[in-house]
DRENDO-1510 file (C-alpha; in Angstrom, 1 decimal, always signed):
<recs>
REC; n; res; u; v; w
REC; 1; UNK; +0.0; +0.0; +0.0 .
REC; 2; UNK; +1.5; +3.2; -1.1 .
REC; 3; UNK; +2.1; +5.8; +2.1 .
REC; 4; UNK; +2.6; +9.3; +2.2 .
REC; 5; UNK; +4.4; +11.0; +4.8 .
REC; 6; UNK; +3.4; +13.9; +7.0 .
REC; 7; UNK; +4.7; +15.6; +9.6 .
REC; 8; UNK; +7.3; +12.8; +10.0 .
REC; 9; UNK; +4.4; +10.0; +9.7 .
REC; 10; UNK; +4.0; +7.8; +7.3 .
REC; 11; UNK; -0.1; +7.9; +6.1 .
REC; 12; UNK; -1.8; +5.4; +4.0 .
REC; 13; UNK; -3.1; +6.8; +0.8 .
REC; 14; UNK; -6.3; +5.3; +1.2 .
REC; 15; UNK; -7.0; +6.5; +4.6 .
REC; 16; UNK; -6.1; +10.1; +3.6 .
REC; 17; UNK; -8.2; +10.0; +0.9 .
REC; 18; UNK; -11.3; +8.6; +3.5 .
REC; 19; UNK; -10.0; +11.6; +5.7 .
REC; 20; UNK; -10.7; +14.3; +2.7 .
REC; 21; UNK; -13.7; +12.9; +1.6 .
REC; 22; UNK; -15.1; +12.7; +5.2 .
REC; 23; UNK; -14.1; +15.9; +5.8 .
REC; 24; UNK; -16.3; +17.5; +2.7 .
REC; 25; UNK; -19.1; +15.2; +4.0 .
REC; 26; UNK; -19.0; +17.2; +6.6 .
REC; 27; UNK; -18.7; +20.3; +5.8 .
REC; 28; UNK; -21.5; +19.8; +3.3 .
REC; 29; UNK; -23.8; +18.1; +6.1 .
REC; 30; UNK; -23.4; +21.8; +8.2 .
REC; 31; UNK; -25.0; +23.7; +4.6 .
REC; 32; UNK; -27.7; +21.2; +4.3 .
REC; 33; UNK; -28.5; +21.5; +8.1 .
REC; 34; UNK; -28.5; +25.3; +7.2 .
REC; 35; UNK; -30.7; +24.9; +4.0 .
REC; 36; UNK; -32.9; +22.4; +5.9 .
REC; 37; UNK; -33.7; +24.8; +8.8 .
REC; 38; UNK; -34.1; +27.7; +7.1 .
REC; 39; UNK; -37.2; +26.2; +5.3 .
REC; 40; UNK; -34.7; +25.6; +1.8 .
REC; 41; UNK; -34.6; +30.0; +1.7 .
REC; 42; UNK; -31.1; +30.4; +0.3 .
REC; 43; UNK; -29.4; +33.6; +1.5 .
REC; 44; UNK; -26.4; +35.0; +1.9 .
REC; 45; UNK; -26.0; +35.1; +5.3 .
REC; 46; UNK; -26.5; +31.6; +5.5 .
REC; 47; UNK; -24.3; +30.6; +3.4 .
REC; 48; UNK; -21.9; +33.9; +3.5 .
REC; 49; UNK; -18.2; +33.0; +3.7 .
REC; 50; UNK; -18.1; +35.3; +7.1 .
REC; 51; UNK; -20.2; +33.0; +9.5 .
REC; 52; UNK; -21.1; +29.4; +7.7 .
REC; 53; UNK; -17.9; +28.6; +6.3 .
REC; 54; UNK; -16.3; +29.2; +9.7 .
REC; 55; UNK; -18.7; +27.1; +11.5 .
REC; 56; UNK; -18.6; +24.4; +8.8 .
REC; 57; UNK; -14.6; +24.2; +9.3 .
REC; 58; UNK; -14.9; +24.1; +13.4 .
REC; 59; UNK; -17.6; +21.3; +13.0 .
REC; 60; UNK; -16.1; +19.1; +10.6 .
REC; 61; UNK; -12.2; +19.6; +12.3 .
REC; 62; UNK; -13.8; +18.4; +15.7 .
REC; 63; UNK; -15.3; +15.7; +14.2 .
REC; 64; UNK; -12.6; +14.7; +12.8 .
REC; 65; UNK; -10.6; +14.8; +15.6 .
REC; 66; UNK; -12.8; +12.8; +17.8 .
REC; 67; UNK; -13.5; +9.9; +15.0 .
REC; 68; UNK; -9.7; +9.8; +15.1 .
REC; 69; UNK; -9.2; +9.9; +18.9 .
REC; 70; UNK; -11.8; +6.8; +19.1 .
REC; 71; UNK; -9.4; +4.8; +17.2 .
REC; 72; UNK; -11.8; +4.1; +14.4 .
REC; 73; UNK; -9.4; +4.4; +11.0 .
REC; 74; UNK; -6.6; +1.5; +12.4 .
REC; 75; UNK; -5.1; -0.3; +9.9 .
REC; 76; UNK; -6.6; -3.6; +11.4 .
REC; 77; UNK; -9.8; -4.3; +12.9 .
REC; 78; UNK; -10.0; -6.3; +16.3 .
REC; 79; UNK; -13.7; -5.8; +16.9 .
REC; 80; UNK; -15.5; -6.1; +13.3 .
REC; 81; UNK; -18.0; -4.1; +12.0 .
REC; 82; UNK; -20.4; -3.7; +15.3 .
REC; 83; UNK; -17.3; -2.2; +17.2 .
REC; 84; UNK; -16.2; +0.2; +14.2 .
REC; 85; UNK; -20.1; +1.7; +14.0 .
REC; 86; UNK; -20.0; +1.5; +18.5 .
REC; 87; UNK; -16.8; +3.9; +18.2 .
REC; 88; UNK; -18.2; +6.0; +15.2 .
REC; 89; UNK; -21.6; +6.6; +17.2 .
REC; 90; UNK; -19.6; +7.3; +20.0 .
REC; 91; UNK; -17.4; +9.5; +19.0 .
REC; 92; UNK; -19.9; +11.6; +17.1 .
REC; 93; UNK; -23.2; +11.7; +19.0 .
REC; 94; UNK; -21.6; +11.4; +22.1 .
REC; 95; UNK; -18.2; +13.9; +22.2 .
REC; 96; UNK; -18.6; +15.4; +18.9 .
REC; 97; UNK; -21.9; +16.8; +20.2 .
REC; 98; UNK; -20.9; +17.2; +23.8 .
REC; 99; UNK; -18.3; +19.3; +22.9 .
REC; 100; UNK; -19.9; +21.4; +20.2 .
REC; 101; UNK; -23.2; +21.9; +22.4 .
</recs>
């Protein structure tokens, strides 16, 4: 498997490429939230670069970070599918949201 390295580590390709694409999943889930409560009324201070795109960053950054604190992009897996979705609901419902409350 080719690696990249960064900041002296050396990152599977693959799992960078689940990182970006997470990461713009996201970001993109904080602008539908945003389209969804504002009864689908686009303007633009909802989706200004001021206020949203901030908030966007911060959201998906902490997520992130707490799906990658829980361990859940090993290169192995010791607990199997029901322990990868346990750590993935944990980390997001539980201290994602906790901490962004």
């Amino acid at each position: 498997m080719a690696h990249i390295r960064l900041f002296n580590h050396y990152i599977h390709k693959p799992y960078l490429l689940l990182a970006i694409v997470e990461f713009a999943v996201l970001v993109f889930a904080v602008y539908a939230g945003a389209l969804v409560s504002t009864g689908w009324n686009i303007s633009l201070s909802t989706f200004g670069l001021g206020g949203g795109w901030s908030r966007a960053m911060v959201f998906a950054i902490t997520m992130l970070a707490f799906t990658l604190s829980m361990g859940v992009y090993p290169s192995w897996l010791r607990e199997g599918q029901i322990g990868m979705v346990a750590k993935t609901v944990v980390s997001y419902c539980l201290l994602g949201a906790g901490f962004l409350l």
